[in-house]
C-alpha positions, 0 to 999 in steps of 0.5 A: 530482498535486495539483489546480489549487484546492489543494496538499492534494486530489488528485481520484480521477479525476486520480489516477494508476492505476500498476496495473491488473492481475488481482492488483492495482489501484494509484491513486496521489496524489503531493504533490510536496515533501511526500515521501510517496504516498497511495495506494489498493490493491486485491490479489487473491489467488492469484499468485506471494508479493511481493517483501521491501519495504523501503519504510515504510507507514502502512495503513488496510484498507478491506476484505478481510484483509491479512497482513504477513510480517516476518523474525521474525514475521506480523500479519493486518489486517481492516477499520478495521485499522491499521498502520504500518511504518517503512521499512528493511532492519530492518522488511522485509516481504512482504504477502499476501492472506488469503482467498478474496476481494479486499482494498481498503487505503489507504497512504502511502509514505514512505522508502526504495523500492527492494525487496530 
């Protein structure tokens, strides 16, 4: 929820934490009439693969590799990486970690968000 000084700033500690498990960590900052999350992901490997995600992101990868699985191909994203998949059924996608060792990434979200 935005701060009490400003719609645009959401402060890491009034940040709400959606997530805080082994596999992954979730921050999230909601800007109520914009309809998009801004949010701070930290995904371990190991685990069952995620589910199809439907949902659009713009990714900025902080730390760590992230892959991204579609139906018709893959991509890897390093550090100052960045991606941007619009959201629906045609640009379904799994993400994954590569590697041994964490991976720290920031993402809006936007769109649809039910996952498939």
């Amino acid at each position: 929820m935005p701060s009490r000084e400003s719609p645009y700033l959401v402060r890491g500690a009034e940040a709400a934490t959606l997530g805080d498990g082994y596999l992954l960590a979730v921050k999230e900052a909601s800007f109520p009439g914009f309809g998009i999350a801004l949010r701070f992901q930290e995904r371990r490997p190991g685990g069952p693969p995620s589910d199809w995600c439907i949902t659009g992101h713009s990714i900025f990868v902080l730390d760590g590799r992230l892959r991204y699985e579609f139906d018709d191909h893959a991509v890897e994203a390093g550090p100052g990486d960045m991606l941007h998949i619009p959201a629906g059924e045609a640009h379904r996608h799994k993400p994954s970690v590569v590697g041994e060792g964490p991976v720290r990434y920031v993402l809006t979200e936007f769109g649809e968000h039910p996952r498939t």
